[in-house]
N, C-alpha and C positions, 0 to 999 in steps of 0.2 A: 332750315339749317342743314349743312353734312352731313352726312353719318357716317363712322369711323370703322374699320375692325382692329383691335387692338392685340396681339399676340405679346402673352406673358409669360416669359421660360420661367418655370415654376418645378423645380424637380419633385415627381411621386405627387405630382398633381392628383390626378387617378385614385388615390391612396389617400387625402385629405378627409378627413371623418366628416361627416354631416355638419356636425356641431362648431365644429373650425368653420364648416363651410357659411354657415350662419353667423358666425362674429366676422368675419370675412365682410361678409353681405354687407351685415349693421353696420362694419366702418364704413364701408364704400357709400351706403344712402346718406349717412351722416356728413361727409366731405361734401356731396352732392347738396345737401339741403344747405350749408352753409354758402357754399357756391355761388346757389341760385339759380334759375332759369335758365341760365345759358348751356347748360352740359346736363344730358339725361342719360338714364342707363337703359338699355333694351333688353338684352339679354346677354349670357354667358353660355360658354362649351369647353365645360372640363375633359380633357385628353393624359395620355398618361402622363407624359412632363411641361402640357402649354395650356392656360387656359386662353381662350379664344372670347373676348369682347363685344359687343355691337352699343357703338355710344353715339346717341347724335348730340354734337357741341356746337358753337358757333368759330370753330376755329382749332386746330391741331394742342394750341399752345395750354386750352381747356384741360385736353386729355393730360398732358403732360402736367400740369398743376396741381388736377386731380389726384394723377397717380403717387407724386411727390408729397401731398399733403395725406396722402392713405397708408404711402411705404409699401406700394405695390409696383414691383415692376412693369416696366409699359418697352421691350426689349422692343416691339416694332408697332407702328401705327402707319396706316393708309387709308385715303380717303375714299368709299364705298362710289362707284359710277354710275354705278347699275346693278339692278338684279336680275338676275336669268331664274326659272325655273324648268322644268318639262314642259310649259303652258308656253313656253318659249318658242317651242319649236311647232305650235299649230297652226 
């Protein structure tokens, strides 16, 4: 399947308590488990006003549904090509 990066304009992102961060989470697994199979979540990267995604789904329209059914903004999605690291360049 794809894998997505998802960028969420989120003001005082950065500034989100823990404990938001964690009801946060719970909706998102919860959307996810109703879902199904087809859309997972990898990880997140809290910045000061974006949180930043990695979902792999079977299609863009995933993200978008998920995010709809969570009440999380999904401001931009792109589909992941490739990944580089340091190890890229030996």
């Amino acid at each position: 399947m794809p894998k997505y990066i998802i960028e969420r304009n989120i003001p005082d992102a950065g500034n989100i308590p823990a404990t938001d961060l964690q009801q946060i989470s719970q909706k998102s697994c919860c959307v996810l488990k109703e879902m199904g199979p087809g859309i997972q979540w990898l990880e997140s990267f809290v910045t000061a006003d974006k949180i930043y995604c990695i979902y792999i789904a079977e299609n863009e329209e995933a993200i978008k549904t998920h995010a709809e059914q969570g009440g999380f903004p999904a401001n931009s999605i792109a589909e992941i090509k490739t990944i580089i690291d340091p190890t890229t360049a030996e």
